[in-house]
LUMTI-365731 format. One record per residue: x, y, z of N, C-alpha, C in turn; residue number from 1. Coordinates in nm, 4 decimals, decimal comma, m for minus. Example, Ala and Ser with C-alpha at 12.3 -4.5 7.8 and 13.67 -1.06 7.14 Angstrom:
BEGIN
(atom (1,3190 m0,5690 0,7800) (1,2300 m0,4500 0,7800) (1,3200 m0,3300 0,7800) 1)
(atom (1,2850 m0,2250 0,7080) (1,3670 m0,1060 0,7140) (1,2900 0,0030 0,7870) 2)
! end
This chain:
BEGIN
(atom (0,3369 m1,6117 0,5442) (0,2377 m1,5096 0,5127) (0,1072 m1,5766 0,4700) 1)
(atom (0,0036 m1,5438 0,5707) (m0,1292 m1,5961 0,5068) (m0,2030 m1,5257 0,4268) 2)
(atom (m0,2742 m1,5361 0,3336) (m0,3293 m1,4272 0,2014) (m0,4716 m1,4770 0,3093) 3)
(atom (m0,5193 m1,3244 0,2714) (m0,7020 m1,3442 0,3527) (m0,7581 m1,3099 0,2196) 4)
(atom (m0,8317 m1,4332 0,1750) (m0,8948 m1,4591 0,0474) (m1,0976 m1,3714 0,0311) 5)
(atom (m1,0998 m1,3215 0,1960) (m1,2630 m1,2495 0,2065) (m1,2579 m1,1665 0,1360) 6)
(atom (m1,3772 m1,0809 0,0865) (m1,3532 m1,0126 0,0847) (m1,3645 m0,8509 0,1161) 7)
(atom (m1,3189 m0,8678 0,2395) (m1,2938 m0,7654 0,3169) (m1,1493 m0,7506 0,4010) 8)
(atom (m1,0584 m0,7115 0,3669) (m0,9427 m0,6780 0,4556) (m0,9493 m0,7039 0,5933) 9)
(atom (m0,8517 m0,8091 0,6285) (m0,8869 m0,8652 0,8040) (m0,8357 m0,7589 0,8525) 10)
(atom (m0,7474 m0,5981 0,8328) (m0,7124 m0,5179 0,8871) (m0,8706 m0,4026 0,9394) 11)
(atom (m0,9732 m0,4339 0,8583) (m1,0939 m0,3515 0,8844) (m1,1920 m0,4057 0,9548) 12)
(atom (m1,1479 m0,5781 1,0030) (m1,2642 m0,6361 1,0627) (m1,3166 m0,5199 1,2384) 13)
(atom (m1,1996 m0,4781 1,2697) (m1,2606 m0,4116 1,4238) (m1,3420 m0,3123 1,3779) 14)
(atom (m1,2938 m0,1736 1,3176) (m1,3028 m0,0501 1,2049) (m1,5347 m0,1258 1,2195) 15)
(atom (m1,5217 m0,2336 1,1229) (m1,6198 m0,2508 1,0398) (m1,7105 m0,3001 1,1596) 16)
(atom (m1,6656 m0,4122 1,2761) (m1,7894 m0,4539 1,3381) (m1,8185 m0,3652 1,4404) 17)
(atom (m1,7196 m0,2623 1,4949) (m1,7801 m0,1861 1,6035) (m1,8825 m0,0585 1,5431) 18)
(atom (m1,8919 m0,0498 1,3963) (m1,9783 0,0188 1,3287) (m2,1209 m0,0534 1,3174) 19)
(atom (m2,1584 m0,1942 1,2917) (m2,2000 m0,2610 1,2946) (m2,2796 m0,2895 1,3992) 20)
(atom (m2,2147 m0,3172 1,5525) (m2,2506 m0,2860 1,6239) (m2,3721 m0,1621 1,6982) 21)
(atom (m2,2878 m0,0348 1,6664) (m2,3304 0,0541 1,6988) (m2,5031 0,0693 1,6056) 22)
(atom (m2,4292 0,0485 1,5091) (m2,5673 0,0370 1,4392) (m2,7042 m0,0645 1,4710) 23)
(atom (m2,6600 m0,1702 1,4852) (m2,7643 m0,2504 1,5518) (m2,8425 m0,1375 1,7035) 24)
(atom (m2,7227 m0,0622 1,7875) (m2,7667 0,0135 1,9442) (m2,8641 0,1325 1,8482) 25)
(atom (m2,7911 0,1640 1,7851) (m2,9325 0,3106 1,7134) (m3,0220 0,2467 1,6657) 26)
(atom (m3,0343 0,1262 1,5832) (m3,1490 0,0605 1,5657) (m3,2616 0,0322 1,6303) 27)
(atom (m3,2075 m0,0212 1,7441) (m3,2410 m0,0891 1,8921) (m3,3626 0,0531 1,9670) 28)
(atom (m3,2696 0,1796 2,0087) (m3,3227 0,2567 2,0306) (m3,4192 0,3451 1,9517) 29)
(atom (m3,3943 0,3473 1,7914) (m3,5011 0,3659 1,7213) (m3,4058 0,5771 1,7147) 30)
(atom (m3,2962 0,5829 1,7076) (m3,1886 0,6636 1,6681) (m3,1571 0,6612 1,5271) 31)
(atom (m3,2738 0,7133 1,4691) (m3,2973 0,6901 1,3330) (m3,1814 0,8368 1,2431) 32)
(atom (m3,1261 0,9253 1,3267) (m3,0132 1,0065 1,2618) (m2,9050 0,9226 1,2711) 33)
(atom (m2,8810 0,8451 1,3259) (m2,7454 0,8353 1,4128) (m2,7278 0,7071 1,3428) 34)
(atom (m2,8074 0,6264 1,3443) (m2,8437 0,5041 1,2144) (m2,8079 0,5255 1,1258) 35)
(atom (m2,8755 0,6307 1,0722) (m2,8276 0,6809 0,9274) (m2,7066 0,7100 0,9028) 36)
(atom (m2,6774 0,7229 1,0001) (m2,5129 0,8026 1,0091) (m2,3650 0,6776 1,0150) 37)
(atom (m2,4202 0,5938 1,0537) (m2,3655 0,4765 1,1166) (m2,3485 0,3846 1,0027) 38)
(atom (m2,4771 0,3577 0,9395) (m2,4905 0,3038 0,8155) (m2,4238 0,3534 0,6546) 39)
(atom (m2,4042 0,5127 0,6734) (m2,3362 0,5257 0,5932) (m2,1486 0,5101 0,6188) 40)
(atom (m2,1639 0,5142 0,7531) (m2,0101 0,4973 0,7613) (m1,9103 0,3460 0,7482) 41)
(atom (m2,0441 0,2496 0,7837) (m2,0360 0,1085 0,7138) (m1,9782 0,1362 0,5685) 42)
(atom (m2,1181 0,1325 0,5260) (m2,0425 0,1483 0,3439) (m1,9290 0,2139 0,3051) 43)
(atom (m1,8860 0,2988 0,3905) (m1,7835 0,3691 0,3406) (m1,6438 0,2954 0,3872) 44)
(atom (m1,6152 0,2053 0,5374) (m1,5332 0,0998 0,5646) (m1,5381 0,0142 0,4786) 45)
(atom (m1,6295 m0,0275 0,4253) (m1,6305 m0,1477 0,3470) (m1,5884 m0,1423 0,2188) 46)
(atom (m1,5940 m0,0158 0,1496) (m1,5382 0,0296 0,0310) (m1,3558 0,0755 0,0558) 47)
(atom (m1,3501 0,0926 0,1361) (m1,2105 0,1575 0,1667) (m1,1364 0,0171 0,2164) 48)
(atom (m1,2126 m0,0717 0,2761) (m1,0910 m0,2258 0,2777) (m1,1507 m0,3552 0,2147) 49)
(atom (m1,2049 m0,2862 0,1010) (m1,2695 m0,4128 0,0221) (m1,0898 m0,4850 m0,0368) 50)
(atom (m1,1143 m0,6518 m0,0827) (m1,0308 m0,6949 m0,0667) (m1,0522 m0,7574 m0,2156) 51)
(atom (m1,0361 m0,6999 m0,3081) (m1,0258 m0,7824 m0,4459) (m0,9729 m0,9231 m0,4828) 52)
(atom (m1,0045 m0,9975 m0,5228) (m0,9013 m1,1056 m0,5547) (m0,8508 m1,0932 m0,7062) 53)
(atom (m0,7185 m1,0881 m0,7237) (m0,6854 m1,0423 m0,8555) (m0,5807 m1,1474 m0,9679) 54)
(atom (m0,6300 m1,2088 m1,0910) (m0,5310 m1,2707 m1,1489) (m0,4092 m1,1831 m1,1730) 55)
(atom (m0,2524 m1,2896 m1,1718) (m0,1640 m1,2005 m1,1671) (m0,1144 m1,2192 m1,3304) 56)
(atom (m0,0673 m1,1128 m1,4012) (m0,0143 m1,1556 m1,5357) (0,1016 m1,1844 m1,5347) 57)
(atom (0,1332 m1,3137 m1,6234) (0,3040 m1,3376 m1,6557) (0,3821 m1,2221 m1,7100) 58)
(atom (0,4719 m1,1989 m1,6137) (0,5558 m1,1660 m1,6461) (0,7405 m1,1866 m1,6654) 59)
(atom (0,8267 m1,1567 m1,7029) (0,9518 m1,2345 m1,6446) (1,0070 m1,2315 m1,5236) 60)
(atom (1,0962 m1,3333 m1,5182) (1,1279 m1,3321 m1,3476) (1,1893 m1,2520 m1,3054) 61)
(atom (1,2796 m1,1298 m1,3489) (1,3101 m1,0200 m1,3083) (1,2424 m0,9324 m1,2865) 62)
(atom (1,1103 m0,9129 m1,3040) (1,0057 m0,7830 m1,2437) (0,9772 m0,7375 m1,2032) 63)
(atom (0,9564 m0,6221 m1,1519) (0,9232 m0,5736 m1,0426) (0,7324 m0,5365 m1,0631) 64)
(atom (0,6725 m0,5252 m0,9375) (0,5444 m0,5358 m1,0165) (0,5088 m0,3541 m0,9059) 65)
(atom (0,3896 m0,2928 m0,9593) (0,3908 m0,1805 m0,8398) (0,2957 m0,2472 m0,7034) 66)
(atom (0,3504 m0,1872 m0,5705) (0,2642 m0,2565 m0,4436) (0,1457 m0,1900 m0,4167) 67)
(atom (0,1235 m0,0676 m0,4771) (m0,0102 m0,0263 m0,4489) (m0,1060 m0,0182 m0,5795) 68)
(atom (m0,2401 0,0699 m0,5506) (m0,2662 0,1415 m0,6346) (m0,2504 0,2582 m0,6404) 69)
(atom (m0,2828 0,3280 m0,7579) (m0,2439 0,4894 m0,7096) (m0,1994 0,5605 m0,8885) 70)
(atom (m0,1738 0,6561 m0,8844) (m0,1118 0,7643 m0,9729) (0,0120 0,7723 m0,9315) 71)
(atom (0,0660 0,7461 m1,0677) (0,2141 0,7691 m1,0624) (0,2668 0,9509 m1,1002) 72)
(atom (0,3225 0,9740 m0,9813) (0,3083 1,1099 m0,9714) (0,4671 1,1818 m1,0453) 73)
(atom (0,5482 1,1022 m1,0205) (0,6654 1,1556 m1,0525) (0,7645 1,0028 m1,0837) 74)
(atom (0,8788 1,0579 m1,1860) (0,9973 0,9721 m1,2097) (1,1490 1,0013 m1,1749) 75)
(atom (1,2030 1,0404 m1,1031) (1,3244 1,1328 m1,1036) (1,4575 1,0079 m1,1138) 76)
(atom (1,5019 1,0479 m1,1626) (1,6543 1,0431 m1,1653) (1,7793 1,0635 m1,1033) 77)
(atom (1,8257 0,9974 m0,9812) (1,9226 0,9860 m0,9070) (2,0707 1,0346 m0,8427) 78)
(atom (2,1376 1,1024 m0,8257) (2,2305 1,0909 m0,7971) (2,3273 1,0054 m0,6759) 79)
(atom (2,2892 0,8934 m0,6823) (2,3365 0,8121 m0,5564) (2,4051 0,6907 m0,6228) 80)
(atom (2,4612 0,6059 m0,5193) (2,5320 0,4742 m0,5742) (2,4923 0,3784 m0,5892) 81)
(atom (2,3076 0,3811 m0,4952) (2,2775 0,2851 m0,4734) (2,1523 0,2636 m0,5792) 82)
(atom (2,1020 0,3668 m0,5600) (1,9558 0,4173 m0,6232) (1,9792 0,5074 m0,7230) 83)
(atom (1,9335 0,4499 m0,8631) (1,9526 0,5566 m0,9673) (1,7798 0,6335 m1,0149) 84)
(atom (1,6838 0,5700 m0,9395) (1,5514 0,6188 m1,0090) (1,4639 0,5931 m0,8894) 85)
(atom (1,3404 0,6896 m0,9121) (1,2808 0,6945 m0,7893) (1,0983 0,6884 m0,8299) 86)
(atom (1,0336 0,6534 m0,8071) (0,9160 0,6351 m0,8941) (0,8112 0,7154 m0,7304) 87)
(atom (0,7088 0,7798 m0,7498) (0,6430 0,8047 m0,6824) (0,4857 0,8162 m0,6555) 88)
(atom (0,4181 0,7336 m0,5977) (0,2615 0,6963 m0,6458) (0,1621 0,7346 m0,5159) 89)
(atom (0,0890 0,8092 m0,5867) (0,0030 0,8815 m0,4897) (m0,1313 0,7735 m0,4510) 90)
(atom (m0,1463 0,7202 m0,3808) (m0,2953 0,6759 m0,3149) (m0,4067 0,6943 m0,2392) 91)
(atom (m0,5421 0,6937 m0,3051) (m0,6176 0,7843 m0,2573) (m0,6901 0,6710 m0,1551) 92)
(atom (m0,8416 0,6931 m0,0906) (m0,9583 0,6621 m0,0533) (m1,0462 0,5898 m0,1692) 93)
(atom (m0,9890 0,6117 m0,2742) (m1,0978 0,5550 m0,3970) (m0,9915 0,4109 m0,4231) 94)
(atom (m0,9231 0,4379 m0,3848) (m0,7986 0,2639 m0,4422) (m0,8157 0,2141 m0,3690) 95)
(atom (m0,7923 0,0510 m0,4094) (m0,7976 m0,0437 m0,3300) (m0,6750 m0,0355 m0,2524) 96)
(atom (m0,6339 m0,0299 m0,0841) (m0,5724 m0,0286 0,0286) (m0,4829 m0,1216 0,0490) 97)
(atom (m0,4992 m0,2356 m0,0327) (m0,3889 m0,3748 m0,0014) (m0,2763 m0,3287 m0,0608) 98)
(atom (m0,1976 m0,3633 0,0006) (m0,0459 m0,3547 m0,0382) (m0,0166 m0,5031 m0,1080) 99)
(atom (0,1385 m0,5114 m0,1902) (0,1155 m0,6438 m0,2359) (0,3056 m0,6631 m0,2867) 100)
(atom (0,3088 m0,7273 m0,2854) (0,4622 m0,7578 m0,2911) (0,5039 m0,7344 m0,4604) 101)
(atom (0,6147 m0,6613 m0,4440) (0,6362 m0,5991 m0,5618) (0,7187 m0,6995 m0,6748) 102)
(atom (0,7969 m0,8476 m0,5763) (0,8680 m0,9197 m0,6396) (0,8961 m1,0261 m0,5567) 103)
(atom (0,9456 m1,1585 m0,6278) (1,0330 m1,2890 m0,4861) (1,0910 m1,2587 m0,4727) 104)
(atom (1,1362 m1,1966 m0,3331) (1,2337 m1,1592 m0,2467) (1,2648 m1,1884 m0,1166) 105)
(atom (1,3281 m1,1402 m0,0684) (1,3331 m1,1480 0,0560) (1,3524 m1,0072 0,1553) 106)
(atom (1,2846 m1,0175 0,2647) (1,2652 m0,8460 0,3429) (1,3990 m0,8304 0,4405) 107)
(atom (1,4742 m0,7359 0,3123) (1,6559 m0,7012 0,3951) (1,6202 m0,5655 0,5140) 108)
(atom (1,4831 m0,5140 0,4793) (1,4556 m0,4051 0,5798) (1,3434 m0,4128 0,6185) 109)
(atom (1,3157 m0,3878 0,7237) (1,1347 m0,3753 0,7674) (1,1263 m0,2524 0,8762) 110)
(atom (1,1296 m0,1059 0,8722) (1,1618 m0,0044 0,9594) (1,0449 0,0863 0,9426) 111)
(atom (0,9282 0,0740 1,0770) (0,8410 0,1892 1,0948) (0,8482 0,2269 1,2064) 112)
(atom (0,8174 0,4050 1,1546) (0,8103 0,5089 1,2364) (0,6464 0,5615 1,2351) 113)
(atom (0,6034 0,5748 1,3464) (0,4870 0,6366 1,3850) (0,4842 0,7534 1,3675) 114)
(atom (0,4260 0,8328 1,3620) (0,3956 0,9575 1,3816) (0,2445 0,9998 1,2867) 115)
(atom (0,2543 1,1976 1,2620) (0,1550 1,2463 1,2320) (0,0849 1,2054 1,0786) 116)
(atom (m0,0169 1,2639 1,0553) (m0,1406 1,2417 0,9212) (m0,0988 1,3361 0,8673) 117)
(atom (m0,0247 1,3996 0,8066) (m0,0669 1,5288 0,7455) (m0,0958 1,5494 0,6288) 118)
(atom (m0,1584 1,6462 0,5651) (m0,1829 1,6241 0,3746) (0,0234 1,5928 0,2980) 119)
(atom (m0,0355 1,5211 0,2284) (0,1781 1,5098 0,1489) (0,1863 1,6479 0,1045) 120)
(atom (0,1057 1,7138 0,1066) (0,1061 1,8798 0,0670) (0,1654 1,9475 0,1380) 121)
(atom (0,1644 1,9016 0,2745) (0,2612 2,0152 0,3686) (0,4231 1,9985 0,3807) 122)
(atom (0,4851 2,0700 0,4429) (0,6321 2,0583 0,3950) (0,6950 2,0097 0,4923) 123)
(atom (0,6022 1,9371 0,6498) (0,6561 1,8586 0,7203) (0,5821 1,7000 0,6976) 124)
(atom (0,5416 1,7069 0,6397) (0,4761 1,5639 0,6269) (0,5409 1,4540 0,5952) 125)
(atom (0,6978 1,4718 0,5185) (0,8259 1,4389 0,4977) (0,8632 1,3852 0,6290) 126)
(atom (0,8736 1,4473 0,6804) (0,9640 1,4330 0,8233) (0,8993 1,3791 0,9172) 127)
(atom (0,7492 1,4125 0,9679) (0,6980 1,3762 1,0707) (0,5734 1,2407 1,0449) 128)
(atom (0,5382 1,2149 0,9336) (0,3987 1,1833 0,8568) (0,4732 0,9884 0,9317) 129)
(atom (0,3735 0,9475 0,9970) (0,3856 0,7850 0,9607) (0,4269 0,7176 0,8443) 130)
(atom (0,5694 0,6334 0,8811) (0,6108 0,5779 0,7320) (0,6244 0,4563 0,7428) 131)
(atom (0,6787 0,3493 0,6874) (0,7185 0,2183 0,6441) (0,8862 0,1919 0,5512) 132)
(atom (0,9331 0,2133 0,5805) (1,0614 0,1734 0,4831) (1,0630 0,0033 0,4679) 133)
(atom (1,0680 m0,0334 0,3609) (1,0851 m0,1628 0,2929) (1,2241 m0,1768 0,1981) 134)
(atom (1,3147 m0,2851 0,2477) (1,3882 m0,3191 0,1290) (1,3568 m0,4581 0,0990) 135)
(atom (1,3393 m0,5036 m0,0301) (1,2917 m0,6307 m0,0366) (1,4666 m0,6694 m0,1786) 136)
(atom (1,5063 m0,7988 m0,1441) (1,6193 m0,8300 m0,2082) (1,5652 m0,9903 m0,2786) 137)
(atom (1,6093 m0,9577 m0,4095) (1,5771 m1,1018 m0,4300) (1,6701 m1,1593 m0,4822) 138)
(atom (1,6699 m1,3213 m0,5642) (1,7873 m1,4078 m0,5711) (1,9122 m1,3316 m0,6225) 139)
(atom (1,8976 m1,2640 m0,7155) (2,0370 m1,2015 m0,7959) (2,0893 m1,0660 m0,7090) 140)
(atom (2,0529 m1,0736 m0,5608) (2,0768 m0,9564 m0,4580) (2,0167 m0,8473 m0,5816) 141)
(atom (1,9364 m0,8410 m0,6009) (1,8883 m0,6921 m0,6627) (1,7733 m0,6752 m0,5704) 142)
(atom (1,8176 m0,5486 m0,5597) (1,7113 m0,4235 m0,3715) (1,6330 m0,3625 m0,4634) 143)
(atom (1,4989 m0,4159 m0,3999) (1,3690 m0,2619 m0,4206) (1,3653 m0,2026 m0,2886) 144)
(atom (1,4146 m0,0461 m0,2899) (1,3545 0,0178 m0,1498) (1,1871 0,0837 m0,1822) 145)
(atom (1,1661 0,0593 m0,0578) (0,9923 0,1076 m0,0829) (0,9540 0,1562 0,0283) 146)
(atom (0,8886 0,2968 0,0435) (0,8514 0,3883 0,1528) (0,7422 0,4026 0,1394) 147)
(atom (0,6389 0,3701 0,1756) (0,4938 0,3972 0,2324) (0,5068 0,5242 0,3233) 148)
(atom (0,4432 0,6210 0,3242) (0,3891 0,7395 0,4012) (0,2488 0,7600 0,3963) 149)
(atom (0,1780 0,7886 0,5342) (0,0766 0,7819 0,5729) (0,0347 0,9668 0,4930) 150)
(atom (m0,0733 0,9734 0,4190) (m0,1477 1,1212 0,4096) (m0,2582 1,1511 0,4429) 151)
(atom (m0,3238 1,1794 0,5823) (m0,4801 1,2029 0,5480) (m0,5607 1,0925 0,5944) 152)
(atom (m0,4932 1,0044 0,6815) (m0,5202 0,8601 0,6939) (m0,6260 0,8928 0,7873) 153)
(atom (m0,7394 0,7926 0,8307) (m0,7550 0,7959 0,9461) (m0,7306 0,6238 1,0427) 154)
(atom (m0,6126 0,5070 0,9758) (m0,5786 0,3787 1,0394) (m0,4289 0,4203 1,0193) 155)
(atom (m0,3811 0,3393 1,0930) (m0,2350 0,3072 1,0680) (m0,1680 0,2096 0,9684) 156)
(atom (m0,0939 0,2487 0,9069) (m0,0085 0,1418 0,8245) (m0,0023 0,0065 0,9053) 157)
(atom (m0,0836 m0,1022 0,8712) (m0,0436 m0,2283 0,8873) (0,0378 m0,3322 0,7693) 158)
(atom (0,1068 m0,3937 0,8438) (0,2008 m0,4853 0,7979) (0,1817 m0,6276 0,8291) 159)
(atom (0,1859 m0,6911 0,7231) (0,2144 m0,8417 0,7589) (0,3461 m0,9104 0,7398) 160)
(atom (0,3937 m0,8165 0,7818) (0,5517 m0,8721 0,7529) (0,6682 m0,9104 0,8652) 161)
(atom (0,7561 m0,9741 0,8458) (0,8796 m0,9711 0,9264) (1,0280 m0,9839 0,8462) 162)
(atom (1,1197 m0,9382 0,9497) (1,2728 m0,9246 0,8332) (1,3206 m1,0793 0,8214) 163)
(atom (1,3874 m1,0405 0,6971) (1,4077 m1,1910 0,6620) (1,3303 m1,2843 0,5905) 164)
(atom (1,1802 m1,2405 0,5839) (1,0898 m1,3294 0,5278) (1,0790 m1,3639 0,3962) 165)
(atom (1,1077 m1,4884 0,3411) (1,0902 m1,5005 0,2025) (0,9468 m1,4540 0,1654) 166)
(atom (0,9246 m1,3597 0,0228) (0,8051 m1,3634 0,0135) (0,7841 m1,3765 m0,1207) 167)
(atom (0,5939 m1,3828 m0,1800) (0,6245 m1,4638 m0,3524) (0,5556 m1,3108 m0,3687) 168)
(atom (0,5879 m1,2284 m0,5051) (0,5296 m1,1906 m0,5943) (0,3989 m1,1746 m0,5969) 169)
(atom (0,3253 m1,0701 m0,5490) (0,1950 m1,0214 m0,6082) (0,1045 m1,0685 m0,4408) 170)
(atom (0,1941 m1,0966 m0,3387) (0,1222 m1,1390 m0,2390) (0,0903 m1,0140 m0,1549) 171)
(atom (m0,0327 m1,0720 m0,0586) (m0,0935 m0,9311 0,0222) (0,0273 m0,9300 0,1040) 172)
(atom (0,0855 m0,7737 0,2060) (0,1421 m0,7714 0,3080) (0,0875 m0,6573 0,3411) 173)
(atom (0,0085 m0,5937 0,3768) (m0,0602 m0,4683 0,4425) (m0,1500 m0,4371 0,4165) 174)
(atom (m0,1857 m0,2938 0,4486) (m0,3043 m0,2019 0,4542) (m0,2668 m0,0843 0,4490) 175)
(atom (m0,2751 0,0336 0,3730) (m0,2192 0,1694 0,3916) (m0,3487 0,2570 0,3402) 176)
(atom (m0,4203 0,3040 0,3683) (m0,5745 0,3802 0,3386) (m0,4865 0,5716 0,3477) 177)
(atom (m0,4762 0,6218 0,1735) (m0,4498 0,7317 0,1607) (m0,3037 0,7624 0,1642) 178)
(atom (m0,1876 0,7667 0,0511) (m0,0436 0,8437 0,1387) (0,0084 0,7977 m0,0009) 179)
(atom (0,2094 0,8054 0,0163) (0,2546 0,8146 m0,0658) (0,3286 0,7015 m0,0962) 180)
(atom (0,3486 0,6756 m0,2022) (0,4646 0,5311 m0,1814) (0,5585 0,5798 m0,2891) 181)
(atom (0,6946 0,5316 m0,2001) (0,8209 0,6185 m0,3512) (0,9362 0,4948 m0,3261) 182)
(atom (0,9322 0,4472 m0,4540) (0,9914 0,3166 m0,5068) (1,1245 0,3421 m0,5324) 183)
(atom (1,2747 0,2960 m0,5036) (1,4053 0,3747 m0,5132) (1,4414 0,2330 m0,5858) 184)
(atom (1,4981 0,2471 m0,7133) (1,5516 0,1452 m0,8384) (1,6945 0,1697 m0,8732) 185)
(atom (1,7647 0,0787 m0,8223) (1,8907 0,0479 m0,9035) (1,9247 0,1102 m1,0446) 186)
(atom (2,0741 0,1117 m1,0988) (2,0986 0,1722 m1,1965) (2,0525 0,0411 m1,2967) 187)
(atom (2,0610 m0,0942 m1,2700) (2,0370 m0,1588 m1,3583) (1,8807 m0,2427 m1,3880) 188)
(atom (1,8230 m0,1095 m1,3596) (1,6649 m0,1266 m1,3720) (1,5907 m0,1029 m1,5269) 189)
(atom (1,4995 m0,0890 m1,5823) (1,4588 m0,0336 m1,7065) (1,2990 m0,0297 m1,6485) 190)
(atom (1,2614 0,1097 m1,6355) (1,1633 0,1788 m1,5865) (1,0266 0,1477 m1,6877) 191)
(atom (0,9472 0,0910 m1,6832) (0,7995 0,0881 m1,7416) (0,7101 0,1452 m1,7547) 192)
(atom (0,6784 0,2293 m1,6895) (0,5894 0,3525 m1,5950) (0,5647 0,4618 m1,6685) 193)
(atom (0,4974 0,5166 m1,6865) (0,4840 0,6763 m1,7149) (0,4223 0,7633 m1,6338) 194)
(atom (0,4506 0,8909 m1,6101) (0,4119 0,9688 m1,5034) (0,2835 1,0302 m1,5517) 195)
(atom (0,1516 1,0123 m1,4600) (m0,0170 1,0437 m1,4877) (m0,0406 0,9203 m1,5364) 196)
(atom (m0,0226 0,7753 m1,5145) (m0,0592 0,6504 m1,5137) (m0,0945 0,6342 m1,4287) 197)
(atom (m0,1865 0,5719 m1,3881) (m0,3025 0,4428 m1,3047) (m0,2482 0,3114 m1,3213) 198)
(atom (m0,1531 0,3164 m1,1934) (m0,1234 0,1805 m1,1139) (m0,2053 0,0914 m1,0565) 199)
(atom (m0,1851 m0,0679 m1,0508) (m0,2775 m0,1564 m0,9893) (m0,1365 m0,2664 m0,9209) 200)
(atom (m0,1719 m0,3029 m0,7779) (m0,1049 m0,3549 m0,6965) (m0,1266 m0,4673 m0,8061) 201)
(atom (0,0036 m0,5804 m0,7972) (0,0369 m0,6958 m0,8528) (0,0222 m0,7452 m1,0048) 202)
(atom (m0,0795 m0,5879 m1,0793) (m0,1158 m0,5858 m1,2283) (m0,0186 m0,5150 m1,2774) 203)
(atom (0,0093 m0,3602 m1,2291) (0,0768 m0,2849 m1,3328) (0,2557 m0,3212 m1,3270) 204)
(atom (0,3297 m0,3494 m1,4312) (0,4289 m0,3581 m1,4314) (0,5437 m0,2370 m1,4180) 205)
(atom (0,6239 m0,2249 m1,3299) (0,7190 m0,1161 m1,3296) (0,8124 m0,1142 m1,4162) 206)
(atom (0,8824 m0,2136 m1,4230) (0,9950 m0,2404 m1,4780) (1,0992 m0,3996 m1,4760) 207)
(atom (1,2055 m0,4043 m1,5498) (1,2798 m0,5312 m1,5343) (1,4078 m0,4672 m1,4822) 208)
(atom (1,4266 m0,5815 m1,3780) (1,6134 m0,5654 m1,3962) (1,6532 m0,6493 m1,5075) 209)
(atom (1,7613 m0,5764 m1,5477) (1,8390 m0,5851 m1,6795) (1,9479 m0,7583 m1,6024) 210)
! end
């Protein structure tokens, strides 16, 4: 995994220069609406895959850290064997877009499905909305599952990932602009989080396995 240290997300370089472009052609022609128009849609790519560089804080080696930014929208509580807690974080257009590895692990799942944008408000957006399923396993086999869903997007979920890949803690692996991410935790987790908190990819801490 290579970390792109610019800062601008190498997932926005096309997004950003064919805007760029265009803008130089309205320039050119002296398309002084369309300029304007062009130019604001620059700034607005450039804010939506700006690429922070961020110190990571110590924490212990059992941690889980959160992969996006976002509002933590909900905490629920489980009935399964595998998954006892479910954490759920809303991400807007105003957060930074990098995804970031939640822990050292290794990727036991890497499974996307394409499909529609829809607001997470509608009651198929579940079912049909572009997703990402992630299981990431690390040394003591303890699984984070992690679902990215696309809301409202106008790019696709990119990934820098492959199965199997060892990866370190707090590192970039994507791009997700707008949607949902819902974190599924073992019974022998201890949850950090509070619900109406402001998450930061590789800063805010979720929790330890026990």
């Amino acid at each position: 995994m290579k970390n792109n240290l610019l800062p601008i997300a190498k997932e926005g370089f096309v997004s950003i220069g064919f805007t760029i472009l265009a803008l130089i052609v309205f320039t050119i022609f002296d398309l002084e609406v369309l300029g304007f128009f062009a130019f604001l849609l620059l700034i607005s790519l450039v804010f939506v895959y700006r690429n922070p560089e961020r110190m990571f804080p110590s924490f212990e080696k059992k941690s889980v850290l959160s992969p996006v930014d976002g509002l933590v929208q909900s905490i629920e509580e489980l009935e399964d064997e595998e998954y006892a807690y479910k954490v759920t974080i809303k991400s807007s257009y105003l957060n930074v877009s990098l995804l970031r590895v939640p822990l050292n692990s290794q990727v036991e799942r890497l499974d996307i499905k394409h499909g529609a944008r829809l607001s997470h408000l509608s009651a198929l957006a579940k079912d049909i909305n572009e997703r990402v399923e992630l299981i990431f396993k690390d040394e003591y086999d303890n699984r984070v599952k992690t679902i990215h869903t696309l809301s409202r997007s106008f790019d696709d979920i990119k990934l820098n990932l492959s199965p199997n890949q060892n990866i370190v803690q707090g590192s970039r692996y994507g791009v997700m602009l707008s949607g949902i991410t819902t974190i599924y935790l073992p019974q022998n987790f201890r949850i950090n989080v509070n619900i109406g908190q402001e998450v930061n990819a590789s800063q805010s801490l979720v929790g330890y396995f026990s």
